[in-house]
Backbone as CSV, one residue per row, in Angstrom:
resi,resn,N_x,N_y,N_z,CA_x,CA_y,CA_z,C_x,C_y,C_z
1,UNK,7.327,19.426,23.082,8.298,18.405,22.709,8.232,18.171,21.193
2,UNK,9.159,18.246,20.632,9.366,18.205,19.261,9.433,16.484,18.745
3,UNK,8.572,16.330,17.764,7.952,15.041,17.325,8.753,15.000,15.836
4,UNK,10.154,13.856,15.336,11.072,13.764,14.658,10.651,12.648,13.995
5,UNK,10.702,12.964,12.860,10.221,11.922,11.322,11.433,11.741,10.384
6,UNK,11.927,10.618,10.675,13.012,10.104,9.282,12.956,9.500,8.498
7,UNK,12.734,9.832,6.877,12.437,8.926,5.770,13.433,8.241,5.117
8,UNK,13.833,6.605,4.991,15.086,6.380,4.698,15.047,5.300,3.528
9,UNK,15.493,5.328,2.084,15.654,4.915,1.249,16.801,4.416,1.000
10,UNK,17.259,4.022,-0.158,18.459,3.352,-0.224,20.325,4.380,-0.283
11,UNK,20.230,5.342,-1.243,20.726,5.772,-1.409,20.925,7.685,-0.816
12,UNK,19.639,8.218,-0.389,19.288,9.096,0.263,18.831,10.308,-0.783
13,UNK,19.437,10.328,-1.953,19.346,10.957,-3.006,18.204,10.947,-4.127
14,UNK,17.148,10.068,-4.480,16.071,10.384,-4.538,14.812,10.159,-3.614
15,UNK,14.679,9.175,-3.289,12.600,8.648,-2.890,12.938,9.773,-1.175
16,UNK,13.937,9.343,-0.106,14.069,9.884,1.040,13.990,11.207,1.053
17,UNK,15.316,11.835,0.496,14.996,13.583,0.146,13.152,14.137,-0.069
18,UNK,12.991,13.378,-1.395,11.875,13.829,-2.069,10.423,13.714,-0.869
19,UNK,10.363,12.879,-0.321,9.769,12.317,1.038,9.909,13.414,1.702
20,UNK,11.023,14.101,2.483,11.076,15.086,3.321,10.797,16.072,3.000
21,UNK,11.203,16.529,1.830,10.468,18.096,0.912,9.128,18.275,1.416
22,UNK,8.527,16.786,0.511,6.648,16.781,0.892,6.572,16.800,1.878
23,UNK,6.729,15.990,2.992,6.173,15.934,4.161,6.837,17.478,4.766
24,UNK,7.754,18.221,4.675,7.975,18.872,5.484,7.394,20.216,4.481
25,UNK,6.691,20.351,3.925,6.094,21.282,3.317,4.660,21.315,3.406
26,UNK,3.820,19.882,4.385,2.576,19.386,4.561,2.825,19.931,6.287
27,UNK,3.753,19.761,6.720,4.119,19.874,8.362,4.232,21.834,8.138
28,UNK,4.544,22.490,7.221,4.320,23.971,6.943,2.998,24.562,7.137
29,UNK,2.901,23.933,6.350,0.938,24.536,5.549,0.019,23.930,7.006
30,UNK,0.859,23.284,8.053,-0.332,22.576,9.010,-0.222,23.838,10.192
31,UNK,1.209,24.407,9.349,1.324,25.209,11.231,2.189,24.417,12.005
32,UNK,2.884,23.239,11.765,3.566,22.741,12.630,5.070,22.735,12.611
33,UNK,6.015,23.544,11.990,7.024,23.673,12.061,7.264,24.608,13.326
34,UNK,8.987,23.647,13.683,9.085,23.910,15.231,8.595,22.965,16.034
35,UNK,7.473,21.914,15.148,6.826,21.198,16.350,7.166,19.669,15.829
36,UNK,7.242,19.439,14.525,7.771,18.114,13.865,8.759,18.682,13.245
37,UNK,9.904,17.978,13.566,11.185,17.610,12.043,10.976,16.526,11.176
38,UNK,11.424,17.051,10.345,12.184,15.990,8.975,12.900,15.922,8.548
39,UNK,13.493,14.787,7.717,14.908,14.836,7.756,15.070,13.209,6.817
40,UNK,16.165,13.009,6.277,16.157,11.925,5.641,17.531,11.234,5.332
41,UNK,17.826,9.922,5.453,18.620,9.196,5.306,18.400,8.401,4.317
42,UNK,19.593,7.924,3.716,20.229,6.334,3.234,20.262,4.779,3.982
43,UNK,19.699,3.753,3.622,20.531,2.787,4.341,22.369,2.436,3.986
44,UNK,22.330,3.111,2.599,23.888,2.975,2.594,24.662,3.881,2.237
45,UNK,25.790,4.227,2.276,26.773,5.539,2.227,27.167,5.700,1.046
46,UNK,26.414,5.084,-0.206,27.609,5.841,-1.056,27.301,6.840,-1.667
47,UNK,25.983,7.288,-1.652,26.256,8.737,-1.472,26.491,9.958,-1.284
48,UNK,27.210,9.686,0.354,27.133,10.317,1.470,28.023,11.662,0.678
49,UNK,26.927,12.756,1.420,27.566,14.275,1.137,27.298,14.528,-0.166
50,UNK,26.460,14.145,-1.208,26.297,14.641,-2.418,24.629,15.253,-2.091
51,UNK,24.624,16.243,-3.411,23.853,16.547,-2.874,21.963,15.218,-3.803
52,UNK,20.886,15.899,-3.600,20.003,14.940,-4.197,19.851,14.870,-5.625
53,UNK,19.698,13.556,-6.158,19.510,13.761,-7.467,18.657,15.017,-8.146
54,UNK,19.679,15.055,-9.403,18.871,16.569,-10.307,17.677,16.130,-10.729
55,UNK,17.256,15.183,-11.159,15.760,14.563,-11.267,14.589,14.501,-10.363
56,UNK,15.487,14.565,-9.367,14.444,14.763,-7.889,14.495,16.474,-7.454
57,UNK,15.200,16.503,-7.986,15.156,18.315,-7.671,14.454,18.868,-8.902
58,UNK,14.481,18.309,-9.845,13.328,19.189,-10.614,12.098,18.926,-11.019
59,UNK,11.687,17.717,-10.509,10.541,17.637,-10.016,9.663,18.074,-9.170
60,UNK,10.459,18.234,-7.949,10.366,18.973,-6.750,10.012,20.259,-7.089
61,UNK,10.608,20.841,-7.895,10.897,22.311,-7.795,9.592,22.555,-9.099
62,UNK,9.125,21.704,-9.660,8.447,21.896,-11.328,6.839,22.005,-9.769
63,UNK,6.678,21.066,-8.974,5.800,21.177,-8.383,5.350,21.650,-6.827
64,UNK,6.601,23.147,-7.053,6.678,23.983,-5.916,6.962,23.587,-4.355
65,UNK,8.198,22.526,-4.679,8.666,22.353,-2.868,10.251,22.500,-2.869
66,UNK,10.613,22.698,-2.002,12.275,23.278,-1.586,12.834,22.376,-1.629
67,UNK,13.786,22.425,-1.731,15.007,21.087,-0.797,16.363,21.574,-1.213
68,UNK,16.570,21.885,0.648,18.261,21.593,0.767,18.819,20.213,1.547
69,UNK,19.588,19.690,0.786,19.986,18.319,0.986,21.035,17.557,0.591
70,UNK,21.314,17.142,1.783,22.913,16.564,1.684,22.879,14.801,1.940
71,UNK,23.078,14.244,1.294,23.079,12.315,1.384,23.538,12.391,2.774
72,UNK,23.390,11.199,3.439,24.083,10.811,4.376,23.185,9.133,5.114
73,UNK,23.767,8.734,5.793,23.276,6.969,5.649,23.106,6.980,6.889
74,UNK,21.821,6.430,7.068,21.228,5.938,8.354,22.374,5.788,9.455
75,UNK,22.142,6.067,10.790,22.779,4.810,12.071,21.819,4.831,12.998
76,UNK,22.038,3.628,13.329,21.073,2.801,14.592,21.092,3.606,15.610
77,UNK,21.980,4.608,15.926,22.107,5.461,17.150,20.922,6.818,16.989
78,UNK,20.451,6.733,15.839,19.590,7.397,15.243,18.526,7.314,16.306
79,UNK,18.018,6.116,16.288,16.562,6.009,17.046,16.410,6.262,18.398
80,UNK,17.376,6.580,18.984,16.997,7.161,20.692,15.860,8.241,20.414
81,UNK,16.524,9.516,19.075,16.292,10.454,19.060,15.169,10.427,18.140
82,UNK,14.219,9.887,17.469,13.703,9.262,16.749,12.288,9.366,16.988
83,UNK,11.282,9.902,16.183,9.806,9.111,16.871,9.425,8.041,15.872
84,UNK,9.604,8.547,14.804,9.172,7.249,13.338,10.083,7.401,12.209
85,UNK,10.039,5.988,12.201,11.450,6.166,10.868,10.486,5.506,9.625
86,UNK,10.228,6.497,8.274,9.351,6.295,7.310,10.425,5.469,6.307
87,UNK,9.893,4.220,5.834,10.693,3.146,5.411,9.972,3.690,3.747
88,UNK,10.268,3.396,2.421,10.585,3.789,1.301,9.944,2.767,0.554
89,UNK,10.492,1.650,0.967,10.286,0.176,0.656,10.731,-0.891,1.237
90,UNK,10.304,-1.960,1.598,10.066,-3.055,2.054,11.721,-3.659,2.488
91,UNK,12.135,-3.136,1.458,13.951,-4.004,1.594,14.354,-2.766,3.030
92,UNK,14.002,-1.282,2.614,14.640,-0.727,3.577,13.370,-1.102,5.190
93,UNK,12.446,-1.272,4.770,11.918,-1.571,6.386,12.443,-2.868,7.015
94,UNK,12.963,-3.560,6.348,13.813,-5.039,6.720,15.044,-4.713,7.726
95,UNK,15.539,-3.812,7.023,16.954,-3.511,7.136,17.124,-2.071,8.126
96,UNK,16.413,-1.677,8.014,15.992,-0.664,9.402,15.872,-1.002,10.457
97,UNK,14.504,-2.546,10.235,13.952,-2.970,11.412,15.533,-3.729,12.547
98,UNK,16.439,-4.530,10.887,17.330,-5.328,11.501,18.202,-4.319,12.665
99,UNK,18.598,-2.794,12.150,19.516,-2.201,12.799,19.124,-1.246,14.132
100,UNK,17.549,-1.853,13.992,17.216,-1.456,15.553,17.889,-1.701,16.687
101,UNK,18.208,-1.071,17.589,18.492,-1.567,19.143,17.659,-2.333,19.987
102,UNK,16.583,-2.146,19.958,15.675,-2.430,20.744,14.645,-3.143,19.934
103,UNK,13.119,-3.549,20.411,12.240,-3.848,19.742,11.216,-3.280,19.789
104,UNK,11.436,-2.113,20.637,10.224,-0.315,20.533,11.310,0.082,19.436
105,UNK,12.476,0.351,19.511,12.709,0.918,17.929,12.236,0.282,16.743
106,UNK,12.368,-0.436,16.740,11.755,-1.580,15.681,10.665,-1.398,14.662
107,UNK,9.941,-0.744,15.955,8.231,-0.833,16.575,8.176,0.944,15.629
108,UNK,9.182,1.462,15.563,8.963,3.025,15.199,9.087,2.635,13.598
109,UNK,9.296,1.866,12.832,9.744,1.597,11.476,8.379,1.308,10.779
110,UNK,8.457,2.348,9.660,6.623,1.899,8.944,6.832,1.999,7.357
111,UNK,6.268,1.604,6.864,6.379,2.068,5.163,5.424,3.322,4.877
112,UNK,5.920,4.065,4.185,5.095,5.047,3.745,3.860,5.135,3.043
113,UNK,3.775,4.276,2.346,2.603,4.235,1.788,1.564,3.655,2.523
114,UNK,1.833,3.019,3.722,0.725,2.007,4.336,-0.140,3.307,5.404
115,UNK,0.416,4.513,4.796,-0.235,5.921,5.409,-1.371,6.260,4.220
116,UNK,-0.946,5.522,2.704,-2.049,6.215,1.658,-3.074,5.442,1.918
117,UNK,-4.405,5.371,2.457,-5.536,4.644,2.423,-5.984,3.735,1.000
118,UNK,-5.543,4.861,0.288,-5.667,4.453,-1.834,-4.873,3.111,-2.124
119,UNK,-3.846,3.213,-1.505,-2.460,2.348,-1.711,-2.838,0.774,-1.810
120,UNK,-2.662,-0.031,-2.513,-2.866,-1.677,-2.596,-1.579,-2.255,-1.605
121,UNK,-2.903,-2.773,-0.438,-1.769,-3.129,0.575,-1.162,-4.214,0.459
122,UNK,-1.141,-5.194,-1.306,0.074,-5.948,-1.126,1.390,-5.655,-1.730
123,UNK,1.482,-4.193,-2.282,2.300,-3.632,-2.623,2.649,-2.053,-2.500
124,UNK,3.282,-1.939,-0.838,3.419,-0.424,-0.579,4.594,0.230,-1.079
125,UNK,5.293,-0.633,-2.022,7.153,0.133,-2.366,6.559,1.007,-3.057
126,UNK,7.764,2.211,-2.542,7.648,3.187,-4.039,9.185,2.744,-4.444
127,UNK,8.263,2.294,-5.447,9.835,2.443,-6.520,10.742,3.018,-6.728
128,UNK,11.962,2.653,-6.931,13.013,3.103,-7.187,13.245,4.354,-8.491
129,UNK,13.022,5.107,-8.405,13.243,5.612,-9.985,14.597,6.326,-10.549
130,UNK,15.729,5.572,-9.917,16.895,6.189,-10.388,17.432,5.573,-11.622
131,UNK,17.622,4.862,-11.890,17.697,3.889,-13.239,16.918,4.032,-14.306
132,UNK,16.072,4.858,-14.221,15.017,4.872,-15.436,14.980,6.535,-15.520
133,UNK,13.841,7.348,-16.154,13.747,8.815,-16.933,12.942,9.486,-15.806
134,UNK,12.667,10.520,-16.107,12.161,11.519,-15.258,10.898,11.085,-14.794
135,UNK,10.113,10.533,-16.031,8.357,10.193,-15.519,8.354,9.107,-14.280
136,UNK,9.493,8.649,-14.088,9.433,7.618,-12.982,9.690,8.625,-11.351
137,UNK,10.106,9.666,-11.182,10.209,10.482,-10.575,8.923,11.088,-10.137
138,UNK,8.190,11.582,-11.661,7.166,11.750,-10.957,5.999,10.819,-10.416
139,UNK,6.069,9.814,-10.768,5.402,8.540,-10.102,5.612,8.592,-8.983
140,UNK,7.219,8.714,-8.599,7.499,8.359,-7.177,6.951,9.400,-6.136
141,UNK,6.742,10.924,-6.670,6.130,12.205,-5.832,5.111,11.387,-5.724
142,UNK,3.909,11.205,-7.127,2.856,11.435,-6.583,1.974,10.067,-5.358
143,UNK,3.181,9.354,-5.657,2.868,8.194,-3.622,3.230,9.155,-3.045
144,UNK,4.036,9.752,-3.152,4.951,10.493,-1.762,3.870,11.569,-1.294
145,UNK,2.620,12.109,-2.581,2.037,12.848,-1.737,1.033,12.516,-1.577
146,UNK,0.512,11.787,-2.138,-0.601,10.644,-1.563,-0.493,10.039,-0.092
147,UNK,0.571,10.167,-0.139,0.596,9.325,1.784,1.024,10.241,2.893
148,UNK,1.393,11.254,2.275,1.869,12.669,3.128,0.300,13.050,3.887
149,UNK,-0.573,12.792,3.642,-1.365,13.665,4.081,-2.132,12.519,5.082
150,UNK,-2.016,11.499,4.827,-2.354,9.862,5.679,-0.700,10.208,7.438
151,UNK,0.011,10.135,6.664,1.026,10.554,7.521,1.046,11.826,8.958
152,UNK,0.471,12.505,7.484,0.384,13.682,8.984,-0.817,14.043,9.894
153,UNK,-1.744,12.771,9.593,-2.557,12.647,10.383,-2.338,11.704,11.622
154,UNK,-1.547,10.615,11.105,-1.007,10.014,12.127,-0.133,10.614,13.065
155,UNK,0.704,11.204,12.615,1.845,11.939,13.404,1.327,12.927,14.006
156,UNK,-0.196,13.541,13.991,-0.918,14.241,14.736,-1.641,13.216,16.230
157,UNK,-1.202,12.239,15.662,-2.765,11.690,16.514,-1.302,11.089,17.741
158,UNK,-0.102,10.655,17.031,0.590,10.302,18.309,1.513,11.500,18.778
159,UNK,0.787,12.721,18.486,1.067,13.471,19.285,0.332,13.966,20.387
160,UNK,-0.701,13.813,19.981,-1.967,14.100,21.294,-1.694,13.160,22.620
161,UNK,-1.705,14.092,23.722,-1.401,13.662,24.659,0.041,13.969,25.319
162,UNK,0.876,14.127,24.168,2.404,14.547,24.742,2.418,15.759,25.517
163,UNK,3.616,15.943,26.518,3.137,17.152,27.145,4.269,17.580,25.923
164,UNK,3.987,19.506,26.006,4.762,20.271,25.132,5.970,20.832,25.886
């Protein structure tokens, strides 16, 4: 049974994309592709169908991970299909949590960083870095891979037990 990870930021075009690169390049190197997806959303549409910021793509690419990627904005119909939806920052775990159906979907909504052990747990946002220069980009990777590896230990451990 295939175990589905969605990282969802505001716009879909930097922190979310950049999120799925890492993690789905940590879900590579584990051997587990085929066995976890990734994948990433917006909470809002206006970037829907562009592709990810060039700042996030060459960061990405300066520190050897792929990404093909197209914007597109969360829906609540999302979470049937869903095992964890990786929240960005605090405004989007609000606003995730609100567009749950249920309160086990709810229950699937986490912040990403509260996966980095390192991380100061009264402040897990990764920042926004679209408004500002490139070095804020790479700030934002290096949470993103700081908690990638907290992440895919978890997403190992609630997989144990599933039948395949």
């Amino acid at each position: 049974m295939t175990y589905r990870v969605c990282f969802v930021c505001t716009g879909n075009i930097c922190r979310s994309p950049m999120a799925e690169a890492v993690f789905h390049a940590r879900v590579a190197e584990a051997g587990l592709e085929g066995v976890v997806e990734t994948d990433s959303a917006g909470t809002g549409g206006w970037h829907e169908g562009e592709g990810a910021d060039p700042r996030t793509v060459a960061v990405l690419e300066e520190h050897g991970y792929g990404l093909d990627h197209t914007a597109r904005q969360f829906q609540p119909s999302w979470f049937a299909d869903l095992d964890l939806v990786v929240a960005l920052d605090a405004g989007h775990l609000r606003a995730l949590r609100r567009l749950a159906p249920t309160e086990q979907d709810a229950a699937k909504v986490r912040l990403l960083r509260s996966f980095d052990p390192a991380a100061d747990s009264g402040d897990l946002d990764v920042p926004d870095p679209y408004y500002g220069g490139l070095d804020g980009f790479g700030e934002c990777l290096g949470m993103v891979e700081a908690a990638s590896t907290g992440l895919l230990a978890a997403v190992r451990e609630q997989m144990k037990g599933r039948v395949a």
